[in-house]
N, C-alpha and C positions, 0 to 999 in steps of 0.2 A: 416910495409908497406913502400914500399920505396918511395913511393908520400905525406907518413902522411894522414892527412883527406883530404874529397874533400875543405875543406873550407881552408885548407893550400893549397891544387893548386889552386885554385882558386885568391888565393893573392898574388900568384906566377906571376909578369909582364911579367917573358918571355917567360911563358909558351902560345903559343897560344892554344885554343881549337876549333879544328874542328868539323861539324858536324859529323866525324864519330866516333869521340871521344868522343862526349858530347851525341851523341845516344847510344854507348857502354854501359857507365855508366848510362843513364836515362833507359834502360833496363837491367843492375843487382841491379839495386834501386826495379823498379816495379817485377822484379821477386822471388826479396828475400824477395818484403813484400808477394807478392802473397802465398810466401813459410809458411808465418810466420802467416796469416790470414787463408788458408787450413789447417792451424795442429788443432788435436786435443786434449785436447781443444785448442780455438783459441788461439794465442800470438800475443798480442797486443805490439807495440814498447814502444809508451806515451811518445816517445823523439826525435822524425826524424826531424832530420836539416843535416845542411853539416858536422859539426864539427864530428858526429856522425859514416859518412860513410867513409871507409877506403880505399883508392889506391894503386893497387899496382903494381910493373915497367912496364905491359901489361897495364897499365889502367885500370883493372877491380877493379868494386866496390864490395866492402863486409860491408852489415850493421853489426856496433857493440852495445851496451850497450843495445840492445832491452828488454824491459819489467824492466828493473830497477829501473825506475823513477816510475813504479806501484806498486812496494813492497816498497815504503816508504809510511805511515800510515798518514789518514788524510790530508785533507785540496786538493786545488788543485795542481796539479804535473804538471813536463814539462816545458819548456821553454816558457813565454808568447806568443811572438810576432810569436810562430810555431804551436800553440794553438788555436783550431777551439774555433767560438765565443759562443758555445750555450753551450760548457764546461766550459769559460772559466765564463758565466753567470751562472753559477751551476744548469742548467736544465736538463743537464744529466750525468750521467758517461762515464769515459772516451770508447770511443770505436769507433771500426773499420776507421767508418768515418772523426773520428778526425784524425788517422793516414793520411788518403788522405787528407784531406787538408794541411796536413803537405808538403805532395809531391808539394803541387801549389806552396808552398813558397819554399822551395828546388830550383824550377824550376827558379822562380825567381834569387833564387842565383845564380847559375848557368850560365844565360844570363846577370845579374846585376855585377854578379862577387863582391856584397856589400850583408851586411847585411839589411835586411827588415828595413825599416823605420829611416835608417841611418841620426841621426842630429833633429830626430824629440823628441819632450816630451812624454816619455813614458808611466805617464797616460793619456794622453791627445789622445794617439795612441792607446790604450786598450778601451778606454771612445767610439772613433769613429770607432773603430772594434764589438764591442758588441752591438752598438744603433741599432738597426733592421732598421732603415732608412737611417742612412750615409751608415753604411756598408763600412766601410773603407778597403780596401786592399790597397798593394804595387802598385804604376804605372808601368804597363808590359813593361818591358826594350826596348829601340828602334831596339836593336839589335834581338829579341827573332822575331822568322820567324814564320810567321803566325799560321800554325800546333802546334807548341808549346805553342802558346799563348793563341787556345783555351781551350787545353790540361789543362793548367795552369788554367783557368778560372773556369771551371769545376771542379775541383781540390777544391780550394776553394770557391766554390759558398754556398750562404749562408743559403740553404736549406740542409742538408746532405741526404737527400733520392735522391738530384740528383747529387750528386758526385758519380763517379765511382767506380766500386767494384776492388777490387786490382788487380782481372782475365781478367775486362775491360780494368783498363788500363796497365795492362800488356800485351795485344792483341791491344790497341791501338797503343804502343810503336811499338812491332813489325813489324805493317805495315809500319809504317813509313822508307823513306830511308834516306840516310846522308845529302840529300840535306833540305829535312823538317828537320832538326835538325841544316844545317849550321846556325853560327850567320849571321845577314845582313849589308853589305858594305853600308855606308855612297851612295851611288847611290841606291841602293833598300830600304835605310831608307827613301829616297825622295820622289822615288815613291810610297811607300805604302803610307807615309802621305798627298800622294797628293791623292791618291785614296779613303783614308779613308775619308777625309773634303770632297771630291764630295759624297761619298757614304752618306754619315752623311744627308748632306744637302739635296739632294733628297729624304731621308726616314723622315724629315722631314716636307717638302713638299706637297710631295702624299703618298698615304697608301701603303703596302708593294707591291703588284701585280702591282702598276702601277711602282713603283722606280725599281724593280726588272728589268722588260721591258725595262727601259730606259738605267739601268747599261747596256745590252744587247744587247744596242744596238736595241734593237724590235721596228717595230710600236705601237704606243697605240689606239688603234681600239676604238671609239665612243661608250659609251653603252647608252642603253633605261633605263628606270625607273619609274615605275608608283607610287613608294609612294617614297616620299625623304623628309627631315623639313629643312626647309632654315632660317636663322636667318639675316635677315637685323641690321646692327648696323648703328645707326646716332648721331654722336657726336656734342651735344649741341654747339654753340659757336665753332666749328673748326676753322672757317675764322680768328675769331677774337683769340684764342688760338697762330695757327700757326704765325700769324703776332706779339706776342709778345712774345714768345719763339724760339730759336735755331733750326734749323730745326733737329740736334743732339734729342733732347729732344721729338721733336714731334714723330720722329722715333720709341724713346724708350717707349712710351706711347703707340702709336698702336701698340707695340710688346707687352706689357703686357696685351693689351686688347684682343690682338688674342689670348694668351697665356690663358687667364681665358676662353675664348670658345672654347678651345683643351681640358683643361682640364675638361669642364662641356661634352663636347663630348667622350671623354674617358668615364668619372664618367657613363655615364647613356647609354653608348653604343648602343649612335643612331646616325646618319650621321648630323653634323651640317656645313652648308652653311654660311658666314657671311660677309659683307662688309659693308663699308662707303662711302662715294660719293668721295671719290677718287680711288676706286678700281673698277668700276661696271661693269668696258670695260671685267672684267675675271668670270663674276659670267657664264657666254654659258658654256668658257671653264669647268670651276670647275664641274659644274652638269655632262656634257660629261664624268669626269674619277673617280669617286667614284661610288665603288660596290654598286652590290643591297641589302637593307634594307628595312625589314618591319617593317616600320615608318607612320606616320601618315604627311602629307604635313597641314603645318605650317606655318603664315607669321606672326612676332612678330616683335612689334621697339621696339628697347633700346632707351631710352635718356640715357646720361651721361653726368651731368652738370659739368663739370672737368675744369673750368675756371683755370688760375694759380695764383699761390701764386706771386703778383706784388713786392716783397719784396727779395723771392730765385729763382723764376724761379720754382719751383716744378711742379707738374702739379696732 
């Protein structure tokens, strides 16, 4: 092949890659696994990375060494860090969906132009891939344009019943045009991350129906509610707290306090209300834009005797 693998153009500097070129190749990736997961019986790869897949002077890919890494006997097979996590914890055998997750990290190549986890400790990157709570992936490259990134995401998400079937994203790929595939210019890297931290910040905020609205620019129309549970919080000593600690420090204390009644509102999926007597001028607003719940109306005070440590400052 007269490009070698994709992982030699890929570390090729002068080679640019445009989106119609890097969509080319991300649809004869998805079509020859589709090719490879339709046969009967199936054929499974057990080795998809870049190094893997072959170029040649039209750009087109051709996967090679598929299924070879399955007829070697025992133990686990495959390249780790291209290795879904619940294989590579030995909960199951290799199959179908490990190939697709293989694809999200391809994809990453591809927009990274680097190998997955490049400079990091290798068990220590297996260790936080496999913990069912880190859940560690690759950070999605700045350049990789939206569509791709959730493509990617998908790909290796850490459930494999909701990764795509190789016909899905084979059908996904082709919708797409060269623009969802072009990499993004240092000017559209700006503005998605400026989009992203407002988007972030507002969901949030408010629950998803009202952020959604506001991305959108919409009004947020007033709602009624006859049952809602409000949670008054009043913090022991405040006066005296704030007046001997940083106002840095105070900040970061009602953020973890807010932060344990989002998460007790999650846990128990009921609507929770909550302020201090520095906040009360917002408690009209708050009740006005949270959906309806059938909750029981609730008024409960917290004390928290949270004096600080007069020696670190702690709180």
């Amino acid at each position: 092949m007269e490009y070698g693998s994709l992982h030699d153009l890929l570390r090729n500097e002068t080679m640019y890659l445009s989106g119609e070129i890097i969509l080319q190749i991300t649809r004869d990736i998805g079509q020859g696994l589709r090719f490879l997961h339709s046969s009967k019986p199936v054929i499974l790869h057990g080795d998809l990375k870049a190094k893997n897949i072959l170029i040649d002077a039209r750009f087109r890919a051709k996967i090679c060494d598929f299924g070879l890494s399955l007829k070697q006997s025992g133990g686990i097979t495959g390249t780790p860090y291209w290795l879904a996590p619940e294989y590579l914890r030995g909960e199951t055998s290799y199959n179908a969906s490990c190939d697709i997750y293989s694809i999200g990290i391809i994809l990453f190549e591809i927009y990274s132009r680097q190998n997955p986890y490049e400079g990091e400790d290798f068990r220590d990157v297996l260790r936080k891939v496999c913990n069912r709570t880190i859940n560690k992936r690759p950070d999605i490259p700045n350049t990789c344009p939206p569509k791709m990134a959730d493509l990617m995401k998908k790909c290796w998400n850490k459930d494999p019943f909701i990764r795509p079937l190789a016909k899905v994203l084979d059908a996904n790929l082709l919708e797409m045009n060269m623009q969802d595939a072009e990499p993004l210019t240092e000017e559209q890297q700006s503005v998605q991350r400026k989009e992203r931290a407002t988007g972030d910040m507002l969901y949030q905020l408010f629950p998803k129906h009202i952020a959604d609205a506001l991305k959108a620019g919409q009004k947020v129309e007033p709602e009624n509610h006859e049952l809602v549970t409000v949670v008054f919080s009043d913090i022991v000593h405040f006066t005296d707290i704030s007046r001997e600690i940083s106002p840095l420090k105070v900040s970061e204390m009602l953020d973890r306090l807010y932060l344990a009644f989002d998460k007790v509102s999650s846990n128990k999926r009921r609507l929770v209300f909550w302020q201090n007597r520095v906040c009360l001028s917002i408690l009209h607003f708050a009740l006005s834009l949270f959906r309806r719940s059938p909750v029981s109306t609730k008024f409960l005070r917290y004390d928290f005797d949270c004096k600080p440590d007069t020696r670190t400052g702690a709180v």
